[in-house]
C-alpha positions in Angstrom: 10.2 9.6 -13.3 10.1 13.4 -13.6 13.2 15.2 -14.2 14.4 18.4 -12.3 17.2 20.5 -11.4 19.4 20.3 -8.7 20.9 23.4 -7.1 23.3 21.8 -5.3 24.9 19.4 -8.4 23.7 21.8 -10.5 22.7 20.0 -13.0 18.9 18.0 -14.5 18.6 15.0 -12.8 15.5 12.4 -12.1 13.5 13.1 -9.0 13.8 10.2 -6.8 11.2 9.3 -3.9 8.9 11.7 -5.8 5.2 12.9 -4.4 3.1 15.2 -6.3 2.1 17.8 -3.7 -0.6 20.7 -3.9 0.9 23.9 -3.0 -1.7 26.3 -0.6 -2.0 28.5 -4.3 -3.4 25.6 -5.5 -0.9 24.8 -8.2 0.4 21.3 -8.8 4.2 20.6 -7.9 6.4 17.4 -7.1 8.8 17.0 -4.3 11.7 14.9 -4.4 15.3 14.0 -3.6 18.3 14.3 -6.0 19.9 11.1 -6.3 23.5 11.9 -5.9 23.5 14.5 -3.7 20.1 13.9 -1.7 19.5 17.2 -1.9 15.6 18.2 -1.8 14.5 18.7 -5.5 11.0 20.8 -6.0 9.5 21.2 -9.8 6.4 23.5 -9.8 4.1 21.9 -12.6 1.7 24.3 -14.8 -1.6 24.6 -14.4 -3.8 24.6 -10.9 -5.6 22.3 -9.4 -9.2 21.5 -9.9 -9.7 24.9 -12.1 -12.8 25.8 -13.2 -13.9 28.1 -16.2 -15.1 30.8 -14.1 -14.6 34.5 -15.3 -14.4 35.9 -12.7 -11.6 38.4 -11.2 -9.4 37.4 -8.2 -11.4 37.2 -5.2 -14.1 35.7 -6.8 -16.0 38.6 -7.6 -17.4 39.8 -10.7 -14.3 41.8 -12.7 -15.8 45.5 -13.0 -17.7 46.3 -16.0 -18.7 42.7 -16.8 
């Protein structure tokens, strides 16, 4: 189980009842409860989802001078 921390506790804990969600960025991320408090627990993982090796600039055009 993924470990996170809780605001609330303040403290690391183990996500329970956790679902890896995709955030509208498109970055990975798992949604949870803490299990003491109950407290909704979110970890934002690294990377995106589904990149590709594009060099492209944001927007998705061609970075000037390429």
């Amino acid at each position: 189980m993924p470990e996170g921390y809780c605001v609330k506790c303040k403290a690391k804990k183990e996500i329970s009842d956790a679902v890896e969600e995709t955030m509208k960025n498109g970055r990975k991320a798992i949604k949870g409860k803490c299990p003491t408090c109950g407290t909704v627990m979110f970890k934002i993982l690294g990377g995106k989802a589904g990149t590709s090796g594009s060099t492209t600039a944001a927007g998705g055009q061609a970075a000037p001078g390429a």
